[in-house]
N, C-alpha and C positions, 0 to 999 in steps of 0.2 A: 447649603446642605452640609452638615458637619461630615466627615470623613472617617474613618477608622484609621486607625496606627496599630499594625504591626509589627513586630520587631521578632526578629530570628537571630538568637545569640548561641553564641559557642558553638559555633561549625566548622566545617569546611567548604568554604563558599567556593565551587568551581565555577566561576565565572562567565568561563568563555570567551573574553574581550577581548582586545588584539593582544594585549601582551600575556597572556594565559593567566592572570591574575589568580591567588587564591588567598579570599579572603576570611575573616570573622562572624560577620553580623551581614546583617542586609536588614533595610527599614522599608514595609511596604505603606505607600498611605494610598485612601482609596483601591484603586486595582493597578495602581500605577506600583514600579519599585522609586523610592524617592532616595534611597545614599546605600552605601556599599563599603565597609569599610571592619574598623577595628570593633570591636565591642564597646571598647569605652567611646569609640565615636560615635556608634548610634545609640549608647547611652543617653551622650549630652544631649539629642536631639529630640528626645523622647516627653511629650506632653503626661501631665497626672494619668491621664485616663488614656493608657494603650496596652493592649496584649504584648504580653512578650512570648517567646516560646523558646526555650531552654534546649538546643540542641541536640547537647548533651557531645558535643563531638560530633556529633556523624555527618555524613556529604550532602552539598546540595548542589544540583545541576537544574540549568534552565529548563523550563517543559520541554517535550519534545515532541518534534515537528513531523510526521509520516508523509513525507511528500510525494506522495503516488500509493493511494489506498482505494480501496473498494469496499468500506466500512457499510452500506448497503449490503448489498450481496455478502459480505464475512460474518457479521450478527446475525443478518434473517437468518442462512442458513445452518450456523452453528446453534440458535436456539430453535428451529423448524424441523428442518431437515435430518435423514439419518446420517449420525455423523459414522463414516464407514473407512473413517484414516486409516492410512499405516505410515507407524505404529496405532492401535494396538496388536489391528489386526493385517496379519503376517499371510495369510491365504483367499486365494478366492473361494472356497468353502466356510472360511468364516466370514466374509463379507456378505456371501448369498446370506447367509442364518442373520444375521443383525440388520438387511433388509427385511427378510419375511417377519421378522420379531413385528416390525409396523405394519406391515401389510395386511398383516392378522389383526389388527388393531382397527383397519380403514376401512369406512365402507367404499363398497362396491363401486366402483368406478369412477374415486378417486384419484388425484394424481399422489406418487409417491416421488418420493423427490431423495436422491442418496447423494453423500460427497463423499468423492475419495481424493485419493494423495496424489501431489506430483509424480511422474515417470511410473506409476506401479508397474508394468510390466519387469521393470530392472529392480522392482524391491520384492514381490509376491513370489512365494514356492514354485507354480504354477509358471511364471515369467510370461502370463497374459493375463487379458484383460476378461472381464466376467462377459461372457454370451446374450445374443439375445434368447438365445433358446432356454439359456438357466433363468435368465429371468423371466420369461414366460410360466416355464415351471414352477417358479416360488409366487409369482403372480398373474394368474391368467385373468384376471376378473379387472385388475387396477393396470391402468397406464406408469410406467415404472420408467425414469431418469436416471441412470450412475452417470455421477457428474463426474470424473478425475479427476479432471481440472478445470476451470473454465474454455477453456478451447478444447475439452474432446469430452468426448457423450459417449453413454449407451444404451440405446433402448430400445426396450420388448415391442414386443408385432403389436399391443394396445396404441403405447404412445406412436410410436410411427404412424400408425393409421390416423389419430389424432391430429398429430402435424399434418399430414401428407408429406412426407417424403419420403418419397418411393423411389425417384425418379432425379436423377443428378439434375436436370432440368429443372426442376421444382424447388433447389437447392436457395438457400439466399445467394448472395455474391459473396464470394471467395470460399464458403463451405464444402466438403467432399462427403462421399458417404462410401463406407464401405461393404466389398463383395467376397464371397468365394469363390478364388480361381477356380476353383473347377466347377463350380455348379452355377454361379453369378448369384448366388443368391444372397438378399441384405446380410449383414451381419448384423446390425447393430450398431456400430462405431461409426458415430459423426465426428467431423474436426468443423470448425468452427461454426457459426449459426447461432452462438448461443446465445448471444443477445433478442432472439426471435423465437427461445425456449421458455416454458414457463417453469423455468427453475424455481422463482417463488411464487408458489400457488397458494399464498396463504389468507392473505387478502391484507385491507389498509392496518385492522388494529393490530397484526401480529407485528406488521413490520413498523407501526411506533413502538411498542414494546421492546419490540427487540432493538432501535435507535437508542431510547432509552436509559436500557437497562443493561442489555450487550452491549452496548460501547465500551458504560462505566466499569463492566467485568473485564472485557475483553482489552481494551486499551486502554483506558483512563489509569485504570488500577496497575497498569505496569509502565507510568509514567509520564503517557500521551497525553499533551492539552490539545494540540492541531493536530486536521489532518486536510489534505490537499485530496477531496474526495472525489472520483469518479463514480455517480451517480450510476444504479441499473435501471432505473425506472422515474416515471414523472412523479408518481407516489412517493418514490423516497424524498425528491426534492418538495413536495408538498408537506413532507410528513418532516424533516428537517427546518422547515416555517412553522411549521405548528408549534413545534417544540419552543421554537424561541421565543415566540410569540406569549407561550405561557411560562418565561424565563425557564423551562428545564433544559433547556439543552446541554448535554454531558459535556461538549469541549468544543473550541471553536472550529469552522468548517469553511474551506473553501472550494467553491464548487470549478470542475473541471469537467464539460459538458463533451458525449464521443458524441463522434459524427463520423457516420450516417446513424450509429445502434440507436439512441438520444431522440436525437433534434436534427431536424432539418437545419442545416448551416445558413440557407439564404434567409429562411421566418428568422433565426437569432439574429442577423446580421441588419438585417432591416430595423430592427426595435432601435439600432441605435448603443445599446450595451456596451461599458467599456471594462477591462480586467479591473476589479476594485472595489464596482460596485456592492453597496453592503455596506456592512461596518466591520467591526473585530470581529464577532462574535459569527457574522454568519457572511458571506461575498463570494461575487463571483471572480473567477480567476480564470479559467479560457476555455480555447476547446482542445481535445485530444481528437487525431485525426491517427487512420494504420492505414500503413502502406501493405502489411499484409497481415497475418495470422499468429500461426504456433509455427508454421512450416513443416509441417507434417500433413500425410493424407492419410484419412483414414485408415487404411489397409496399414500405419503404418508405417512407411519408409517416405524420407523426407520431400519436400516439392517445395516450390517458393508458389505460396497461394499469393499471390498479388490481386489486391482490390482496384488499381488502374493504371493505366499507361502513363508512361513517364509524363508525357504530354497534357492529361489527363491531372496529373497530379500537381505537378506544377503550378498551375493554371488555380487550382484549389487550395493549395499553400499561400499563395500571392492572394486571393482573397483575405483568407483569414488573419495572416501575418500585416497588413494595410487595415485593417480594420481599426488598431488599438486593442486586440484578443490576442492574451498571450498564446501559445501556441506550443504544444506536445505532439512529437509522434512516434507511433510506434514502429519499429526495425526489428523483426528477432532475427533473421537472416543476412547472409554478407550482402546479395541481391538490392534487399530490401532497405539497408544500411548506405546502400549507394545512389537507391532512389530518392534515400531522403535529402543527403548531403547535393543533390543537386535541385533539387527541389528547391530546399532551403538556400542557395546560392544565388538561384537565380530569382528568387525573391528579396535576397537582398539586394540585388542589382535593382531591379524596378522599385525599391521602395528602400532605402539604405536606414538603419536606426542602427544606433551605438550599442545599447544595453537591452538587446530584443530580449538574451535569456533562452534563446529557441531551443527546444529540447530535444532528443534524438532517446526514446526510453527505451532502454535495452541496448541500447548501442556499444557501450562499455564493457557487456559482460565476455563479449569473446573475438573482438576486436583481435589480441592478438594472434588470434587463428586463421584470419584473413590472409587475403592476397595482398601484398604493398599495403600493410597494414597500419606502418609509419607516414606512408605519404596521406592517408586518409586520416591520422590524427592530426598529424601537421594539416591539413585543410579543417579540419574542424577548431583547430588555435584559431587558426588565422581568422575565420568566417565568425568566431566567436560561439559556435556551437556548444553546448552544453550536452557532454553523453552521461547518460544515468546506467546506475548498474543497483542491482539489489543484492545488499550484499551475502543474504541466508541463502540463496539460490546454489551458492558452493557447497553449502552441504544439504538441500533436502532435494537435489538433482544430482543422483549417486555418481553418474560419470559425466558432469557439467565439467566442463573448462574452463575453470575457477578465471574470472579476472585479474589481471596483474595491478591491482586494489594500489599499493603504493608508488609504480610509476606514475599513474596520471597524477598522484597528488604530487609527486618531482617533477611532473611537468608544467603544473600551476593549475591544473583543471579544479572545477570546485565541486564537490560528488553530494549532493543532497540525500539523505538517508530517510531511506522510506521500504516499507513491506512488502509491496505490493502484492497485500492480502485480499485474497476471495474467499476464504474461509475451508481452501483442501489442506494449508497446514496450516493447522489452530495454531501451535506454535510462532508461526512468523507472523502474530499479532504482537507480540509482544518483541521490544523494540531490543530489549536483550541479548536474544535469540541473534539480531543481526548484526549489533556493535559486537558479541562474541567472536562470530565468524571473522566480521572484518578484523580481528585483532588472532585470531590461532590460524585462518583460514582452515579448519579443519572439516573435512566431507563428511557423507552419508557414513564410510566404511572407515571413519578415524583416520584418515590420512589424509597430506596436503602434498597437493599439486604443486604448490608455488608458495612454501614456509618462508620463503625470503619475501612476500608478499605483504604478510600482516601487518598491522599499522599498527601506532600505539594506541591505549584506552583512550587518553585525553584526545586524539586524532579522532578516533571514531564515535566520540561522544561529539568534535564539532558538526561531523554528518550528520548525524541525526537532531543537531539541536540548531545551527547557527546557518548551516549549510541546508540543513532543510528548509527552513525560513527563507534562505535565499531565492533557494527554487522556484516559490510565489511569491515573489518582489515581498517579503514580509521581514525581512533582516530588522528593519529600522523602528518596529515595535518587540518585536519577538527573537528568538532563540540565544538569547548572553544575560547576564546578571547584569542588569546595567541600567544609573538613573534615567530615567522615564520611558523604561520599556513595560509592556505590560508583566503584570506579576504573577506573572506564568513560573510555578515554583516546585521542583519535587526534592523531597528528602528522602534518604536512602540508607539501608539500614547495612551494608559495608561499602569501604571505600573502593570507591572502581578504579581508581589510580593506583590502588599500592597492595590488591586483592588478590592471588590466587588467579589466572584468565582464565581458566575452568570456573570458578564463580561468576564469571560477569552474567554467563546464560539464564540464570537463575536471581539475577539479581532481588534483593529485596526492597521493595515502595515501601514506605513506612507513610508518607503525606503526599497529597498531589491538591496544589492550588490552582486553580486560575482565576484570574481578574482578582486576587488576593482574599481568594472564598474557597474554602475547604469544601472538593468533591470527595476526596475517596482519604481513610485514612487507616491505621494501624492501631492497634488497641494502646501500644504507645501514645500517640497523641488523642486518643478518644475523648479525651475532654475539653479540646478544641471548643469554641463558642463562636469564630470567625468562619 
């Protein structure tokens, strides 16, 4: 089968490769990159019949890799659901009005489904959260969801009745529900559950649609060819087959299955399944296991929701991590950061591997606010542990504890750049938004915690491109310019090395390939035929 030859001349080819290389040309043949080099090199190389594509100057960085997404849950509900962010909206009076705006639209006792922003109570006029009682009001007739965030809900006397939960009893495991001190009566605000919420009530064809077509808007278009997906439903993982199946699928996908929200761990574990399975284009990668929550209770003030005893957990790490399934967990609290590091230890002890990769996600973001915060880094060198931090989280969580972003990379850790989008900040879809922060560390309120912090562009470009590939054992096809990686390829309309850091947020896509086939492009290159 003949091949295609494309050729990308007069660039700036940022590499990525150990030695930060910046080069000329790159020649892709098939989906592979086959040389890398000067322009008159992949001149010489160049058969009669090959595209060329005239750069014109401008940069090209590897695709980039989102290693810890929720591309499920962030399309359905930014093309479904009301989107009820802040920004634009600054009050819980404008958020009621752009629910009822659908409500009025839905019939009769259907489910309404809202997103809103991270921490609103610290960004909203009000400094709370919308009631059940106002929503009631704007919907008495429809079952009404304001999602915040993925881990905290709130919803009218409809939906409650719906779920049943009434009753802390009735709760999933580790969920709270909140009351008023004085009267005990529900509030509204749930913290966790939400994987047992019908946040997407749309049904199968909204959410192909929105795999689709939301990806290629949402992430494709601002540079993403991977994404290291946690799945919200079996639907999306059936609807992620389909796609491929009839070759549309926007960008390649590797699956990271939670457990217990997901899959029963023992049925996966029985089939046999090893991380890998699959191909490029679509595979499985492991399971994410939470030792606890958001850490927050309902009502509001923090608690360590712990999903089980150390002994308990243990014992369920040492499965999964023996299996050959690579293995993520979640930690947002110091508690919960300690359960995992011994967790993870003593599963190394019964089952010793060199290059497990074991993740600790979230682990990084405020570490150094911990007790003996150093000795628990130093056990995480040692044990080989991997802590993830996301890097937008400094600024769309107004008084987050920004991470100390440039020590662990003086320490040798390697930080995989990823969203971890659910779709409450449209923004932290796009991979921009996060290479920014990790480079000004600038907050919600224009200031920075830890300005000595910031990395440089080409640092937090290997995050997100070379270093997220690593994240799912994927380094040795994907995230560097380099012969016989896949030609996972985006061109960018200024240079993020030598730009303005106020521009990187905003960067502009001009071209995004993968397998060396033009998904999304810029009226610049519109006359592409590859």
């Amino acid at each position: 089968m003949e091949q295609n030859y494309v050729a990308l001349l007069n660039g700036k080819i940022i590499t990525v490769d150990e030695k930060d290389t910046i080069a000329e040309a790159v020649l892709l043949v098939g989906d592979r990159i086959a040389a890398v080099g000067t322009n008159e090199e992949i001149k010489e190389m160049l058969p009669k019949h090959c595209e060329t594509i005239d750069l014109g100057g401008k940069a090209v960085i590897p695709g980039i890799v989102d290693s810890h997404v929720h591309t499920e849950l962030t399309v359905n509900s930014l093309m479904n659901a009301v989107n009820a962010q802040t920004p634009p909206y600054t009050s819980v009076e404008q958020i009621l009005n752009v629910i009822k705006e659908r409500v009025d639209k839905t019939p009769k006792g259907q489910w309404v489904i809202a997103r809103g922003s991270n921490a609103l109570p610290e960004k909203l006029l009000e400094a709370r959260l919308p009631t059940r009682e106002e929503l009631d009001r704007i919907a008495p007739e429809n079952p009404v969801i304001f999602n915040m965030e993925v881990h905290v809900n709130v919803m009218n006397t409809l939906a409650i009745e719906k779920t049943g939960w009434k009753q802390e009893s009735w709760l999933p495991n580790g969920a709270t529900l909140g009351r008023d001190p004085q009267t005990g009566e529900l509030t509204g605000v749930y913290t966790e559950g939400w994987e047992k919420l019908p946040l997407t009530p749309w049904g199968y064809d909204k959410l192909l649609e929105a795999l689709r077509f939301g990806t290629l808007e949402h992430f494709v278009s601002k540079g993403v060819t991977s994404v290291h997906e946690l799945p919200y439903s079996m639907d999306g993982i059936r609807a992620w087959q389909q796609l491929k199946r009839e070759g549309n699928l926007p960008l390649r996908v590797r699956l990271y299955l939670q457990h217990p929200d997901l899959i029963n761990i023992d049925k996966v574990l029985s089939i046999g399944l090893e991380s890998g399975f699959g191909d490029e284009w679509l595979s499985l990668g492991g399971i994410k296991l939470f030792v606890d929550g958001v850490g927050l209770h309902a009502n509001l003030h923090p608690m360590f929701d712990a999903k089980y005893t150390q002994e308990e957990f243990n014992e369920l790490v040492y499965k999964v991590h023996s299996s050959g399934l690579h293995l993520w967990t979640h930690v947002a609290v110091e508690q919960a950061l300690e359960m995992g590091l011994e967790a993870y230890e003593y599963a190394l002890k019964r089952h010793p591997k060199k290059d497990h990769r074991l993740r600790l996600e979230h682990a990084a973001e405020q570490l150094n606010q911990h007790s003996n915060w150093e000795e628990k880094l130093e056990r995480m060198k040692r044990l080989g542990i991997v802590p993830i931090m996301t890097p937008h989280f400094t600024h769309c969580l107004p008084n987050f504890v920004s991470p100390t972003l440039r020590n662990y990379i003086n320490e040798g850790f390697i930080l995989p750049g990823n969203s971890d989008s659910t779709g409450s900040q449209p923004e932290g879809c796009n991979p921009w938004y996060g290479i920014w922060v990790a480079v000004t560390q600038e907050n919600y309120y224009g200031k920075k915690r830890y300005p000595d912090q910031g990395i440089t562009p080409l640092q937090a470009i290997r995050m997100f491109t070379l270093w997220g590939a690593w994240g799912g054992f994927e380094e040795k096809i994907k995230g560097s310019i380099e012969p016989g990686k896949l030609a996972d390829i985006v061109v960018l309309g200024e240079d993020p090395l030598t730009c303005d850091h106020g521009a990187l947020k905003n960067m502009p896509v001009e071209l995004v390939m993968i397998g060396g086939k033009v998904k999304t492009t810029s009226s610049t290159f519109s006359g592409l035929t590859v």
